[in-house]
C-alpha positions as CSV (number, residue, x, y, z in Angstrom):
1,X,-83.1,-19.6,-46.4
2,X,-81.6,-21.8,-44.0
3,X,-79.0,-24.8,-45.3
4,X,-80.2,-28.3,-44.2
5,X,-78.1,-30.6,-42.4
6,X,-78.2,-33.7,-44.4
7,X,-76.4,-32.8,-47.6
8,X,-76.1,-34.5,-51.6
9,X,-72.4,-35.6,-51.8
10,X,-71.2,-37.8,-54.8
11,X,-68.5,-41.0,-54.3
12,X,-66.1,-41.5,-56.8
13,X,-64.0,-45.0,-57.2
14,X,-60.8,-44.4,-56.4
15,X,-59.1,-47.3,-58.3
16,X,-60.3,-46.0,-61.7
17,X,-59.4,-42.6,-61.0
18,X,-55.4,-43.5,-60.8
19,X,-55.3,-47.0,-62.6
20,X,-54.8,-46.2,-66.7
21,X,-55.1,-49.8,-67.5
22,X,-58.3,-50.2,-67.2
23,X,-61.2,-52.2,-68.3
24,X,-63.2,-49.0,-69.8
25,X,-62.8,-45.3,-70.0
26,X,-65.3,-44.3,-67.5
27,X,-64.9,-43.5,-63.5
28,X,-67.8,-45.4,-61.4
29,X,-69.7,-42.9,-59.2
30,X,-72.7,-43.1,-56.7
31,X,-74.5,-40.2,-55.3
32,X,-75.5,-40.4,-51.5
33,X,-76.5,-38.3,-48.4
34,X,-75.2,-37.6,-45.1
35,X,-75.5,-35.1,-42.1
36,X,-72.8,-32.4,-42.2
37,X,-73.1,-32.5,-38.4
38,X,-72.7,-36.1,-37.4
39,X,-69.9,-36.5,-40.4
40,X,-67.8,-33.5,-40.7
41,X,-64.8,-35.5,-42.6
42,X,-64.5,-36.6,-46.1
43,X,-66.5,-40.1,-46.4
44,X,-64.8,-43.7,-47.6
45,X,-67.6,-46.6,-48.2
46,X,-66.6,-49.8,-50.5
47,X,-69.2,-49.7,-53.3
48,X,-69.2,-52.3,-56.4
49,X,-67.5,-50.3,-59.1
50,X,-69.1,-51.7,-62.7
51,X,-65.9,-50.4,-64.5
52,X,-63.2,-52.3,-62.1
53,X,-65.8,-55.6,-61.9
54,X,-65.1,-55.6,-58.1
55,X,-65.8,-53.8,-54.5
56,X,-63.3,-51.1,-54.4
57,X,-62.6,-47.5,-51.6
58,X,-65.5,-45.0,-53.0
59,X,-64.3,-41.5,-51.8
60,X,-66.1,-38.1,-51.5
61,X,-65.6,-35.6,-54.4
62,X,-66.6,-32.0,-54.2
């Protein structure tokens, strides 16, 4: 069976992940696609994170 080329990758809030004093305990996280061809690097998009109660650097997690 073949692998497609547009792939599930999950974005992670990179604020939450190194500040401790945060708001809550949780990590904001959004689940996208994109083609493994076009986009062979890790992907950076600003998303709202609901934990940091503002638009922060969402990074690609394995």
């Amino acid at each position: 069976m073949a692998k497609g080329v547009r792939i599930i990758i999950t974005l992670e809030c990179t604020e939450c992940r190194t500040n401790t004093d945060k708001r809550s305990a949780g990590v904001s996280r959004y689940t996208t696609t994109k083609n493994r061809r076009n986009t062979t690097g890790r992907l950076e998009l600003k998303k709202f994170c609901t934990h940091c109660n503002k638009h922060t650097v969402h990074k690609e997690i394995k």
